[in-house]
N, C-alpha and C positions, 0 to 999 in steps of 0.2 A: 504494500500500500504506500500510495506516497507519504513523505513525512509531513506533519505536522509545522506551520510555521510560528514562533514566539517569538515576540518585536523585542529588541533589544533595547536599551537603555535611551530616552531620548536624549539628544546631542544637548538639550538647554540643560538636562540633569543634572548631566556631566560637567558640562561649565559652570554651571549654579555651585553646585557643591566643590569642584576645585576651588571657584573662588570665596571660598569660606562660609556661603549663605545657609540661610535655611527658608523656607519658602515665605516665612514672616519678613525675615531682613532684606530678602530679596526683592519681594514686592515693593517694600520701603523703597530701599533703593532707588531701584526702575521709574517709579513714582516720583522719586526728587529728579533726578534727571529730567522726566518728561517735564515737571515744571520751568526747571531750570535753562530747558531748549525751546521756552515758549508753545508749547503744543497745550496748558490748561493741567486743570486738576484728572488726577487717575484715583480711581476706586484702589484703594490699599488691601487690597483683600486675599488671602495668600490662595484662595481655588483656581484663583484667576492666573497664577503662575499652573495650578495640578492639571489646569487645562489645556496649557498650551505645552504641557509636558506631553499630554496623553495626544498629542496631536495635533490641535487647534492654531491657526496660524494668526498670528499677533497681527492687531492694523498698524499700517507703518509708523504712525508717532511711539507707540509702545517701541516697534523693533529699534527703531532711532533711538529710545532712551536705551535700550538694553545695549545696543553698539557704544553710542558713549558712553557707560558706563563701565565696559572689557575694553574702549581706547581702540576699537575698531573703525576703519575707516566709513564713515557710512556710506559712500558710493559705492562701498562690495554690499550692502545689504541689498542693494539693488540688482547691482550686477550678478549676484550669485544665487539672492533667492532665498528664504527659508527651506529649514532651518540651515541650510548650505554654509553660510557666512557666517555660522557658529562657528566652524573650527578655524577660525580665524582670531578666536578668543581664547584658543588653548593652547600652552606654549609647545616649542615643536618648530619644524619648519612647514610653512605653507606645502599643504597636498596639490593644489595647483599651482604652484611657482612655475616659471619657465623649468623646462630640459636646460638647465647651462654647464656647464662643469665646478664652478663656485656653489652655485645650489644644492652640487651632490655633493659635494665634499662636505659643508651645513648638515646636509641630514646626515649623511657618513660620519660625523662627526658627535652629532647628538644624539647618534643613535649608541655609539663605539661607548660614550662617556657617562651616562648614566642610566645603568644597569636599574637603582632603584625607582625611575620612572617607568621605566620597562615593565616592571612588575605590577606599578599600581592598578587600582581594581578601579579608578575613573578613566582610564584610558578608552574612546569611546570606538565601538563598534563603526566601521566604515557606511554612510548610506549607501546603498546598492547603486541612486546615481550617480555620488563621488567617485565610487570603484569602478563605474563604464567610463567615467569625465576622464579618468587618470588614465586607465587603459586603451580609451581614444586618441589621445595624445600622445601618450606613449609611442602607441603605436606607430603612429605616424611620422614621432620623431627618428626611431630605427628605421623605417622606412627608408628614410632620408639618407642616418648615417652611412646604411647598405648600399646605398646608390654610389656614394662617394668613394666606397671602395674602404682599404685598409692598406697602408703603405710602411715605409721607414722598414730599417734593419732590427733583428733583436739584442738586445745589449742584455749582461747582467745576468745571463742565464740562469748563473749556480744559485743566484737568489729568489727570481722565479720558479724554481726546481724545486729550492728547499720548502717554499712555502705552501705550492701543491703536492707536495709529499704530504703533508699536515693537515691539510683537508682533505686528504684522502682518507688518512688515518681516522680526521675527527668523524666523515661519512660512516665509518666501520665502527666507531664505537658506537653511533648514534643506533645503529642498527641491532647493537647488544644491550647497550643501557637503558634506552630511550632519550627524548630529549631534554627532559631534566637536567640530566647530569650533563649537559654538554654546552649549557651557552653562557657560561662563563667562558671554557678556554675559547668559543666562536666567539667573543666579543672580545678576549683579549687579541686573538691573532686579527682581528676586522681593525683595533687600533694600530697592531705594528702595520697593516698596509695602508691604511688613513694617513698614516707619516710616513710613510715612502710616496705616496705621492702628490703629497704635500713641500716636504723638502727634498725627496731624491733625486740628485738629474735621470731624466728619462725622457725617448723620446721616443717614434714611432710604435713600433710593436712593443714593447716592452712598457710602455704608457699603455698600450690598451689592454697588455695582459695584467697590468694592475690592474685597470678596471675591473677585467673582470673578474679576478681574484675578491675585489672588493664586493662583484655583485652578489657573486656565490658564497661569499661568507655572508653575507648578510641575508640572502636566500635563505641559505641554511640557516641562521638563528631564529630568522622567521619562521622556517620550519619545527626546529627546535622549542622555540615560544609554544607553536601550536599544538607538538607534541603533549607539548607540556600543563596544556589546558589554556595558556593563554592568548587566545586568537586575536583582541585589539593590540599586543605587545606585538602579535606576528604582522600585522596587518602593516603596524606603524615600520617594522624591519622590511618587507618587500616596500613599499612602499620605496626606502633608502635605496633598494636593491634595484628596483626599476631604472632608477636615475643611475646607479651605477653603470648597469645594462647599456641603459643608452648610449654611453659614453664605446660600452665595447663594440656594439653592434656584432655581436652577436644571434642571429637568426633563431638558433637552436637556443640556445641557455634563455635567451627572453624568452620564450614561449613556455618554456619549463617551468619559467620565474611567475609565468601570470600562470600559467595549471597550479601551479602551489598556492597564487592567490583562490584561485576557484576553487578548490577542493573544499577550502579550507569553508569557505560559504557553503559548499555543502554541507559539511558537520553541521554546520550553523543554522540551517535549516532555509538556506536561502538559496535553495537548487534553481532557479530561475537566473538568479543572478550568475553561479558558479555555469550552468548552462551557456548564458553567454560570452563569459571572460572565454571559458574555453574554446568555443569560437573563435574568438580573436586570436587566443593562442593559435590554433590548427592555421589559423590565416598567416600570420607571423611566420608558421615555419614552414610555409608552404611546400614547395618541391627542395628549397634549401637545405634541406635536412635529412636523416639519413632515415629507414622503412620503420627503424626502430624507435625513435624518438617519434615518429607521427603514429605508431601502432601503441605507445605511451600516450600522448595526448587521449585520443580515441577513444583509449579504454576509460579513463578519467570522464571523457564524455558518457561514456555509456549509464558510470552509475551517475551522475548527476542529473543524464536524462530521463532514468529510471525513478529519481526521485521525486520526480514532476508527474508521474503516471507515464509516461509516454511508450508504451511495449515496442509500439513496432518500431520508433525510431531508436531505440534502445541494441533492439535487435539487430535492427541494419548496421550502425553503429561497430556491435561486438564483430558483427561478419567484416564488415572493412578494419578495423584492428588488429583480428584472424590475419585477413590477407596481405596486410603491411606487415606484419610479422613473419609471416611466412616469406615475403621478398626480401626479408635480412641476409645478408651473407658473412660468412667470416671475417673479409676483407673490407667489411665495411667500416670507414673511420668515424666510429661511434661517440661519441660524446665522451670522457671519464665517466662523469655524473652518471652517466645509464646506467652503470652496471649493475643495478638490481633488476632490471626490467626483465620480467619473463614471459610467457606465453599468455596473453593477453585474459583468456578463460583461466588459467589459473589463477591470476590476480586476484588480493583480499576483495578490492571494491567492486570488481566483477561479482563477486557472491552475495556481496554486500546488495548490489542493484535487483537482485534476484527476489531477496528477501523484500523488497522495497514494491517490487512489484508483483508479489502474494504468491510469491513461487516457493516455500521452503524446503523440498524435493532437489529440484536443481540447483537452489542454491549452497546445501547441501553437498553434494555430488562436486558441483566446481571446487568449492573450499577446500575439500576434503583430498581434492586431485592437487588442489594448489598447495597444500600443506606439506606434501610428501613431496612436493620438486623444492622445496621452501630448504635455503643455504641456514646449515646448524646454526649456524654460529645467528641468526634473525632469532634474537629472543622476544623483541618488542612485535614486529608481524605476527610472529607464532601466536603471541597471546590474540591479537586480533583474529587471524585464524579460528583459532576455537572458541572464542565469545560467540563467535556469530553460527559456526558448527553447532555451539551449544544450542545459541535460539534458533533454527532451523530445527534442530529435534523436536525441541519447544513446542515449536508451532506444528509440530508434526504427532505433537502428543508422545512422542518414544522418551518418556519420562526416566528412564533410567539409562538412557543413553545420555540423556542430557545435565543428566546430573555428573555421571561419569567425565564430562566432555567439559563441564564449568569447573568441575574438581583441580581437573590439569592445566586447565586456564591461569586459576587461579594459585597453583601454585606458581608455575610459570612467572607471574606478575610481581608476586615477590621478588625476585631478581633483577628487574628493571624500575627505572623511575618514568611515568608517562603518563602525565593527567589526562588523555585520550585513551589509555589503558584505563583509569580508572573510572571514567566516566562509562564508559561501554559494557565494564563488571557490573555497576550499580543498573544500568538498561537491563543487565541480561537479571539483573535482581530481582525486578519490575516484571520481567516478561515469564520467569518461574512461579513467581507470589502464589498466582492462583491456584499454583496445585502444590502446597504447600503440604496437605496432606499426608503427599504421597513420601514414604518415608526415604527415600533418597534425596529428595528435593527437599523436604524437608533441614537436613544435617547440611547440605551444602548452601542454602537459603541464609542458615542461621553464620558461616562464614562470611558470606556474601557483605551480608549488611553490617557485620561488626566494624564498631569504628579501628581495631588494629589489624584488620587482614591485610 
């Protein structure tokens, strides 16, 4: 079935309460403002902020005093729109800034340097139109770089070498520990390359393989964030990574860089949204790219189109992923980054799309095929793996299959750190509940839900 969609936090919340308010102080606030910009007396009434939280769009004397009052330009309240021209009230670097090289290094910089904004829990979820606005442009700006070409000789190699040695490594542990445990060293290696090209001499290629060393660590943290349950900390890290991208023009790695923003709006229950980033992806890497990295894209499409209800598109989808995967050859110069990508029906989110669309049988069957080609040493997949084996049982009623199948889940999970892991346990917690009865489900239920499992 498709999923369910739950609106995230509105943008004025989020700024409300960053900057100190509460909906009493606030309204205050707003209200001296609106006097003080000649627009007349405002009702002080703090519903009148609950409402335009829960949706409601302020008339423009109100948005005018709330702009002066965050020291926002008000010609962007106009140009941009509610509640858009909020996050122009939140510190950060502007989401629509120019593509410049200044601009990336700004967010590369704010993003490298404090970790504890990173974390915060007002960091606000992207609007679904910011995230087409950004990826429009985006887009278009790579276009551009690709056109240009990529020139200059490589200098510096053994330092280029050494530091994609380290993302390769930190790829490989993410894949054992989860992404917890991994973006601290991706933010500290995102700063030692922030200062290389910042101050190192560099110039043609070895400028752009910074970049994109810089994109990919910060891809990756953003990956990492998301692992790790915090999707506006990822959101804010692609985001950086975008502008990195640009800089490298790279065909292949942007389009990877916007599927990781999409996915990730999957989880999030924004499959319409993640539906069309990935598009733009697949467009990005058009023929540029190699069978495998567009048979990756594809699949990513499948379940976010699966999450929208859509079967048959779903379907066609898996069949063209199938068959770009099968046009891979050994001699194809694959990305690094791919190398977890496998046989497109084997893939977790493949199984995952199955379940989404009331198939628990098949989706089943996939998972279970994809778990046994699944590289040992993928502790964090494995758990996904068997969550979703486990509610495919679930739904299949084979209660003691599925008890068995959450059991090794969750020992499994013990060993890695990944708030995507643990959010998925507590799903598959929800999806046992009802048969609580049954004494297998039962003793694994009661695991399930403890706060130290």
């Amino acid at each position: 079935m498709p999923a369910t969609t739950s609106p995230p936090r509105h943008l004025l919340a989020t700024v409300r309460i960053a900057s100190g308010h509460t909906l009493d102080s606030y309204i205050n606030a707003v209200a001296d403002r609106h006097t003080a910009l000649g627009y007349g007396h405002m009702a002080r009434n703090r519903d009148k902020v609950a409402r335009w939280q829960r949706g409601v769009e302020p008339e423009m004397p109100a948005q005018l005093a709330m702009a002066d009052l965050h020291r926002v330009d008000p010609r962007q309240v106009t140009a941009r729109g509610w509640p858009n021209w909020l996050l122009l009230a939140l510190p950060g670097p502007d989401i629509w800034a120019p593509f410049a090289p200044e601009v990336t290094l700004s967010a590369l910089d704010d993003l490298a340097a404090d970790p504890a904004r990173a974390d915060a829990a007002d960091i606000p979820l992207l609007p679904p139109d910011v995230l087409r606005t950004l990826a429009e442009r985006w887009t278009d700006h790579v276009q551009d770089a690709i056109a240009h070409g990529i020139g200059g000789g490589y200098v510096g190699v053994e330092v280029s070498t050494a530091i994609h040695a380290r993302l390769s490594a930190l790829w490989h542990l993410d894949d054992s520990l989860g992404g917890t445990a991994c973006t601290t060293s991706a933010r500290s290696d995102l700063t030692m390359v922030v200062k290389l090209l910042r101050h190192a001499r560099h110039t043609g290629q070895l400028t752009t393989d910074l970049h994109f060393l810089a994109a990919e660590y910060a891809r990756f943290l953003g990956w990492a964030e998301f692992d790790a349950g915090n999707t506006p900390g990822a959101q804010r890290a692609w985001h950086a990574a975008l502008r990195a991208s640009a800089e490298a023009a790279d065909p292949a790695h942007s389009a990877y860089l916007l599927a990781n923003l999409a996915l990730a709006c999957v989880y999030d229950n924004q499959p319409g949204t993640g539906t069309d980033l990935l598009a733009s992806a697949r467009g990005i890497a058009g023929t540029r790219t190699t069978p495998l990295v567009a048979a990756m894209i594809d699949t990513w499409r499948v379940r976010a189109t699966a999450a929208t209800g859509d079967a048959k598109q779903a379907a066609r989808l898996l069949n063209q992923a199938e068959a770009e995967f099968d046009r891979a050859r050994t001699g194809d110069t694959n990305p690094h980054w791919a190398y977890w990508m496998c046989r497109p029906s084997h893939m977790a989110e493949t199984g995952r799309a199955f379940l989404d669309l009331g198939d628990p049988a098949t989706a089943e069957t996939l998972l279970s095929d994809g778990l046994a080609a699944l590289e040992p040493g993928a502790m964090r997949d494995r758990v996904l793996y068997l969550t979703w084996i486990a509610t495919s049982q679930a739904r299949r009623r084979d209660l003691d299959a599925a008890a068995h199948t959450a059991t090794e889940a969750l020992d499994i999970a013990a060993t890695v750190e990944s708030g995507r892991c643990t959010t998925l346990l507590t799903d598959l917690a929800a999806e046992l509940a009802p048969y609580r009865a049954a004494a297998p489900v039962g003793a694994i239920l009661d695991r399930l839900i403890s706060p130290e499992r």
